[in-house]
N, C-alpha and C positions, 0 to 999 in steps of 0.2 A: 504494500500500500504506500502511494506515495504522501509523502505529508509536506505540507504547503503552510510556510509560516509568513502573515502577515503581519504590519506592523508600521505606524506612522500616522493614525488614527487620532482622533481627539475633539476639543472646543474651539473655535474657531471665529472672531469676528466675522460680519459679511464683510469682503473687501480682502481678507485675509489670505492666505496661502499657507496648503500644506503640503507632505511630501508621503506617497505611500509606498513602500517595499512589499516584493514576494518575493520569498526566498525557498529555495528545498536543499536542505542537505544531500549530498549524495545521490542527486539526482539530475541529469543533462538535459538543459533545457534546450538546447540548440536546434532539436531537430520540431520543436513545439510552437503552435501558435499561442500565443499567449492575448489573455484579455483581464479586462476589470469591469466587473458588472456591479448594481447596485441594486439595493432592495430599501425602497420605504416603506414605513408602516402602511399596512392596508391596498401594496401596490404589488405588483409584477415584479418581477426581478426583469431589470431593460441590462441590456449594453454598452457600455460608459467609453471606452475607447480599448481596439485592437493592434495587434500587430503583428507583421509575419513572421517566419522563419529568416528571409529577406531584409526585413527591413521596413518592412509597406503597413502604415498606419491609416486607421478610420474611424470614426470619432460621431459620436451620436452629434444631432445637430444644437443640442443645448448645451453641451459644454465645447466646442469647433473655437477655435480661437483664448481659450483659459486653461484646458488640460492638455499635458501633453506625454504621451507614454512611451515608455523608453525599454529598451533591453541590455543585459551587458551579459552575454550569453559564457562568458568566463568566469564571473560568479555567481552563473546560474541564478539571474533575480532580475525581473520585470518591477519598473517603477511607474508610477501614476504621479507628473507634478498636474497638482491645482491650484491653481492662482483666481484671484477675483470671483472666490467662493459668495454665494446668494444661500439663504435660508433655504430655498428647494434643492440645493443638492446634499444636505442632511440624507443622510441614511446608511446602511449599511454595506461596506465595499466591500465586493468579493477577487479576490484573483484566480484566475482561472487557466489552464494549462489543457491543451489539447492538440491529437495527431489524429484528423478521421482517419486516415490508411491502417490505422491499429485500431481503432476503436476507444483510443486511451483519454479520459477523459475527468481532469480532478480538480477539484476545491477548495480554498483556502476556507477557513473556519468563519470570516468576515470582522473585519475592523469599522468602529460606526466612526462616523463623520456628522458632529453636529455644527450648524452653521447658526450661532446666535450672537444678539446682543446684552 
């Protein structure tokens, strides 16, 4: 089982800027699409921004211009920066790792993001 630590989560004015890490120990993320999804209370879990094996990034259209997610496939850990945080992107951030051609498909436990004053 793979385990997915995340980490960079917290309180946050609107205006503000954070920084989220996934990390896996002993685990190669290289050949993985890697993403960050989020979960509000009482909502869907949407798609917050991806990114390839490549390099090729895409980014839900409400945060396009504030978050930007990154890879550093040498130590194995996908980042999410967010800058010019709003109260609606409060919620639960997940990191997410995945290969369709294997079927491999895993979870980080979720780090919350509250955006208040």
């Amino acid at each position: 089982q793979v385990r997915l630590v995340e980490s960079g989560g917290g309180l946050v004015q609107p205006g503000g800027s954070l920084r989220l890490s996934c990390a896996a120990p002993r685990f190669t993320f290289s050949s993985f699409a890697l993403s960050w999804y989020r979960q509000a209370p009482g909502q869907e879990r949407e798609l917050v921004a991806g990114i390839t094996r490549t390099g090729g990034t895409n980014y839900a259209d409400s945060v396009k211009g504030r978050f930007t997610i990154s890879r550093d496939n040498a130590k194995n850990t996908v980042s999410l920066q967010m800058n010019s945080l709003k109260p609606e992107d409060t919620a639960v951030y997940f990191c997410n790792v995945k290969r369709v051609v294997t079927k491999e498909d895993y979870w980080g436990q979720g780090t919350q993001v509250t955006v208040s004053s």
